[in-house]
Every structure is written in structure tokens, then in C-alpha cells.
N, C-alpha and C positions, 0 to 999 in steps of 0.2 A: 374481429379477431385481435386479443393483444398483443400489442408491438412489443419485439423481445429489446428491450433498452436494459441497459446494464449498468450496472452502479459501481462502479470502482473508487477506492482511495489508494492514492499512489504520496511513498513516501520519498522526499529530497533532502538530503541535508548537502551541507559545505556551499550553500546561496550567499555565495557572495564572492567581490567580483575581486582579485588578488592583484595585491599592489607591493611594490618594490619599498620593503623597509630600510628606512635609512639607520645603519649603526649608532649604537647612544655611548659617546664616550665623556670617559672620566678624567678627569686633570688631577693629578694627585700628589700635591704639591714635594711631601719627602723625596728628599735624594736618596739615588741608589745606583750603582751599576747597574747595569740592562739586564745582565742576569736574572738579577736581587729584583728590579722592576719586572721581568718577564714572571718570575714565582709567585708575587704579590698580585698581577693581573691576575693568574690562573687561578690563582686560590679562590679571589677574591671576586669573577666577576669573569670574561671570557679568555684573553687576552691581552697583549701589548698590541698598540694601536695596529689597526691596517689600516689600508689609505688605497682603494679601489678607483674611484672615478673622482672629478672635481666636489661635486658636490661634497663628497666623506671630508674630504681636506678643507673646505672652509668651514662644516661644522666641526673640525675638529680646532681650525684656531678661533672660533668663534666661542667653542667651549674652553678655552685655555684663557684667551682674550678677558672674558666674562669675569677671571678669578681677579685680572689685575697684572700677569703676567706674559711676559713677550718677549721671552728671550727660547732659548734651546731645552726641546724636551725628547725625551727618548720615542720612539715609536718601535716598531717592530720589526723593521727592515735591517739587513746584514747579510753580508758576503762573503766565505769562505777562501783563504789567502790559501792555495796549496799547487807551489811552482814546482810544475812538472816536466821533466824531457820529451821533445817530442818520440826519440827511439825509444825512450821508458824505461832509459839508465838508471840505477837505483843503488852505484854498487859507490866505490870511494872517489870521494869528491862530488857525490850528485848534486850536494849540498852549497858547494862552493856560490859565493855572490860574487859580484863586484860592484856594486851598485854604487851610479854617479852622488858623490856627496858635495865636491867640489864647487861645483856650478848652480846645483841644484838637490833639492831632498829626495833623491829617489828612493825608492819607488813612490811615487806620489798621486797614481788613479783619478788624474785631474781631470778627462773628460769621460769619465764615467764609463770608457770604452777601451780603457788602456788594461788590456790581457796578456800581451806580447811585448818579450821584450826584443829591442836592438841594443847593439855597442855602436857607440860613438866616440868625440873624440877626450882626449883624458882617460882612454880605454875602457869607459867606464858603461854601465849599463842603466838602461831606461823600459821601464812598461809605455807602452803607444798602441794606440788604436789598432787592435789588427788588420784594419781595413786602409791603415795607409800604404803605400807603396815607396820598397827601399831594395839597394840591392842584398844578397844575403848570399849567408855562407853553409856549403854543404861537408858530408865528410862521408867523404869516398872512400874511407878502412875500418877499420870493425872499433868499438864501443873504447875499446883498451889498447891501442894502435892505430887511433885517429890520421886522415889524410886532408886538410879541410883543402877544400876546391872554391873560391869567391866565384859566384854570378854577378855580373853585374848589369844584367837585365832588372829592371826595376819591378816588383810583385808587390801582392799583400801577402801577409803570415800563409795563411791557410795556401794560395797558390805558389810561395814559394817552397812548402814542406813538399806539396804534390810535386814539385817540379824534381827538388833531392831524393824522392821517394824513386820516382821514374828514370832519374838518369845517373845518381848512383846512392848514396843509403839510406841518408836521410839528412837533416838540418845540423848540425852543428852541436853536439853535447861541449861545453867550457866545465872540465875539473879543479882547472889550475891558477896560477899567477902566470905561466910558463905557456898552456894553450893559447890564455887570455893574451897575454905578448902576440903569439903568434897570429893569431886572428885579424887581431887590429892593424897588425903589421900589412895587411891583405885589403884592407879599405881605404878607398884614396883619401885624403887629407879634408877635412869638414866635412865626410860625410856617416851615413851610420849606413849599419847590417844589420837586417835579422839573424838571430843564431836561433836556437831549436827551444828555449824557456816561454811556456806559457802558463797560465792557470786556468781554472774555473771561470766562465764569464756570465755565471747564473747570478742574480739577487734572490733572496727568501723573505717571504714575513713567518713570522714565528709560528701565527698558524697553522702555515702549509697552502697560502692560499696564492693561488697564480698572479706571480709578478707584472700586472699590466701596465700602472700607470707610476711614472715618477716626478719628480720638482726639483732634477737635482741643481745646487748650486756650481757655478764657474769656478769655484775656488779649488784648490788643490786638499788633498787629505794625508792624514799620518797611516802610515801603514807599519813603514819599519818591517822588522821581523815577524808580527803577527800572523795566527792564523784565521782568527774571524775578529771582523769590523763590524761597528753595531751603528743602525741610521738614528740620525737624530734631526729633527724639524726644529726650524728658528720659526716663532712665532708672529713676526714682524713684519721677515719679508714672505711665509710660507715655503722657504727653499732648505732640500736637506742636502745633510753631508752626512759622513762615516764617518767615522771616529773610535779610539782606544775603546773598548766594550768595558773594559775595570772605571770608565771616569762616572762621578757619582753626578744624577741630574733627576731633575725631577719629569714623569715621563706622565703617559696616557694609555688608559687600558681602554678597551672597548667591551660590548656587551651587548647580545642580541636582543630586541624588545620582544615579549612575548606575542605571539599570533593576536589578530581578532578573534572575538565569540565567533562559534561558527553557529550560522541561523536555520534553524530547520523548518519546513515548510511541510503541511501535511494537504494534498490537491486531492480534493473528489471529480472525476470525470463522468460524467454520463454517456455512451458508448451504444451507436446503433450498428452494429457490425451488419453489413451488407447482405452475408448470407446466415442465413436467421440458424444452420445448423450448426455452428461452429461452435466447438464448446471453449467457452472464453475462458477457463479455469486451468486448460492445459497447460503443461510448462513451456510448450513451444511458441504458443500463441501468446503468452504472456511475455515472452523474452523481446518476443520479434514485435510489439508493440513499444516495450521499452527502448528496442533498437530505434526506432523511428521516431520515438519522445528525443531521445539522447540528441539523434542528428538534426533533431529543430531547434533544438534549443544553440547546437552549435552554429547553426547557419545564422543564430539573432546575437551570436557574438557573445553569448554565455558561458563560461571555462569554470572549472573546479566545481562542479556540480555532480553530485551520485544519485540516482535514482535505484529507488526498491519500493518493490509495492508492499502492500500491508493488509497483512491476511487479518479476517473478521474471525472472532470466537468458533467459529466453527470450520476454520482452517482455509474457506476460501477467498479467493481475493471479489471473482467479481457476484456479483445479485442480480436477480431481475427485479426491474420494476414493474409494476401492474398499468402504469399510466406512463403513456407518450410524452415526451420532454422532449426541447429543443437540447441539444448537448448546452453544456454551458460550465463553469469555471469559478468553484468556492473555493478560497484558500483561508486556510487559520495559520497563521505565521507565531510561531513556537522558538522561545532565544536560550 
């Protein structure tokens, strides 16, 4: 009696096994504002640099390095300056500063964590890490008939707002020259306050792509009245800073390298199905074999792999054969 053996070809494309490409960037020597660089990137290619994990950052001063240059280039990082109230005062005076110039350039974003600010002495105001702890000032009467109250439990930003919020309105709005007096009047002598001014404590790349990794330097930065700071990488030591977005430098675009060929593979099987009545042409039986192709090849650690069979001229996938065969495994490999 002949043995019902079955002849299938089963087709695979996307063989092959995916690997993490590294960003290919451009060094491009004209100066320009980051703007003027951020346009010229998009036009021209992906992007202004991003800088994701170590690696991206050495080949990017490796490709800057290469040209002969080693000094400051623009990349794609920047940070939005926009000091806000914590009560979310917006009416006359929101605007008012006082920022320490005497002593020091404030606001100056020196460890890259400064979002909050205090008053200190000179009455003057500073951004500081919001996670340092100081005491601060609340105001117990409404936005436009301020009451300020000093705490002088020691908090960070964040648990000192919760603390005004809970025991009476909130942190401190300063309109004036006049409130400003009066506040400072209320902190003992060398020390600082929190009042209620902070801003945005997000960085961006111009992409859009999640701010994970940074190199910043120790140094302090210009900030002034700006409202967005644009990053720039020194080539030398790999360390960035922020800086005016209008200054002209010559910067790095990035650019994704195109995929690999994907290889297609066309597999004939030979197939003794168990029970000799099963009609191996059904859609069901055809699926739930691919099902069980699919999850072997997952268990041998093969990913991005599709499997579809391949119907013959006359619409079916599988044949009988006439003669007994061991199963066995032809492949023509097609690019």
C-alpha cells in the first residue's frame, strides 16, 4: 500500500537575525545657530545629533575628531527656560526677578539640577537643585494680599510646596522690590529660602527621542533671560554644556543607515502525517502546522522570521508522493 507522504514548500522571508544599528553621523564643519543647524540636519539627512548610549558619543567624537577638529559642536539637546509659580500667579508682577548678580551670574543651571529657586543673602535669588534642603517661605493670604509665614524646618522644593499647600496656601509668589524686602527680612542672616519659582526640569533632543543619557560638564552655563538653551558637546573632553541657541558653531547631524537585505528562503518538507485521513490542504491544518514551525524555530532563538506556505499552480500547498521518503530538509536560499 502507498505511504501518504506529502510534499510541501513553505515559504520564509526576514532570515535573519537583527542587530542594533549604530547612528552614522556627520560633522559639518559651517557655523550656524542650532536653529539654522537643526534645518540644515533635517533637510539634509535626519537630524541634529542625539547621543543615546556611550557608544553613539564616542563615534560621534570620533567622527568629528577624524575632520581635525576638537573643539564645541552643536548637537541636539536643549532645555526650555519657563519660571513658573508654584500657585500659578500669572497676573502683575509674575514676571518680576531678582536674581543674584552680585556674588554670582544667576541664574546659572550649574549642576544640571538646578530648577528651584531660593533667596539668599544680598536678597538675591538663585536656581538649586530641588532636592537640596532649606528652610522656606509660605503665604497664608490670597495671590494679591499676600501673608508670607517662614518655616524653618529644613525640606526639599517639592516637600516644602506640600507642606504650604497643607498648612496654609501655598509657597511664596515675590511680585515686588517691596515683597522681596519683606521675605528676606524673615530668613535668618547666611541663610537661603525656598519661595514658590520653579521651571521645567525636562531636557529634549530635537527628535523627540527619550532623554536618557547625558555627559554634562561641572561648569556653570548662561542662561540670563532666555527661554530655550541649546546643548553643545566639546570634542576634547566629550563633556556638554548649554549655551545661547543664536551662537554660530559648527555642529552634527545624524542619519539612520538603511536596513540589511532581507533573505528569503524557500524550504520543501516532506510530511508523514500520522493519520493517513487528514486532508493536509485544509486551512486549519495548515495554520496549526505553521504554528508549531513558528514555535521551533523560536525555542532555537530565531526572531524576525515570517513564515507563509506556497501554494503550487494549481492552488494547493501540499502533494502526495508515490514513494516512501525519510522527511528531510532542501532549502534554496533566494537574496
Amino acid at each position: 500500500m502507498m505511504e501518504r507522504i506529502w510534499l510541501v514548500v513553505l515559504y520564509l522571508s526576514g532570515w535573519n537575525i537583527s542587530t542594533c544599528l549604530l547612528l552614522q553621523y556627520h560633522y559639518v564643519a559651517d557655523r550656524k545657530t542650532w536653529t539654522e543647524a537643526q534645518t540644515y540636519c533635517r533637510e539634509t539627512y535626519t537630524d541634529l545629533a542625539t547621543i543615546a548610549k556611550s557608544s553613539d558619543m564616542n563615534q560621534l567624537v570620533s567622527t568629528v575628531s577624524s575632520s581635525g577638529y576638537n573643539s564645541w559642536v552643536w548637537i541636539g539637546a536643549y532645555t526650555r527656560i519657563d519660571w513658573r509659580w508654584s500657585d500659578g500667579y500669572k497676573g502683575t508682577g509674575a514676571e518680576y526677578r531678582n536674581w543674584e548678580t552680585k556674588s554670582d551670574n544667576e541664574p546659572d543651571f550649574y549642576s544640571y539640577q538646578q530648577f528651584c529657586v531660593n533667596i539668599g543673602h544680598n536678597r538675591g535669588w538663585w536656581d538649586d537643585d530641588c532636592m537640596s534642603n532649606y528652610a522656606f517661605i509660605c503665604n497664608n493670604g490670597t495671590q494679591l494680599d499676600p501673608e508670607f509665614v517662614p518655616v524653618r524646618e529644613k525640606m526639599n522644593w517639592r516637600s516644602a510646596q506640600t507642606y504650604c499647600r497643607e498648612n496654609f496656601k501655598d509657597l511664596a509668589t515675590v511680585r515686588n522690590d517691596t515683597e522681596n524686602q519683606e521675605i528676606w527680612s524673615l530668613i535668618p542672616s547666611g541663610e537661603w529660602a525656598w519661595i514658590g519659582l520653579f521651571r521645567d526640569p525636562h531636557m529634549y533632543w530635537s527628535d523627540g527621542s527619550s532623554f536618557t543619557t547625558s555627559y554634562w560638564s561641572t561648569d556653570g552655563n548662561v542662561i540670563g533671560s532666555m527661554s530655550i538653551i541649546c546643548g553643545l558637546a566639546d570634542m576634547a573632553s566629550g563633556k556638554w554644556k548649554i549655551w545661547p541657541c543664536e551662537t554660530t558653531l559648527p555642529f552634527v547631524c545624524y542619519s539612520v543607515p538603511p536596513p540589511p537585505p532581507v533573505m528569503r528562503q524557500i524550504v520543501k518538507l516532506r510530511i508523514k502525517p500520522e493519520d493517513a485521513s487528514v486532508d493536509m490542504n485544509d486551512d486549519a491544518v495548515k495554520a496549526d502546522i505553521l504554528k508549531k514551525l513558528q514555535a521551533s524555530l523560536k525555542e532555537k532563538g530565531v526572531s524576525g522570521v515570517t513564515l507563509k506556505w506556497r501554494e503550487q499552480p494549481d492552488g494547493k500547498v501540499f502533494h502526495k508522493e508515490g514513494k516512501p521518503s525519510q522527511k528531510k530538509l532542501v532549502k534554496n536560499t533566494e537574496l
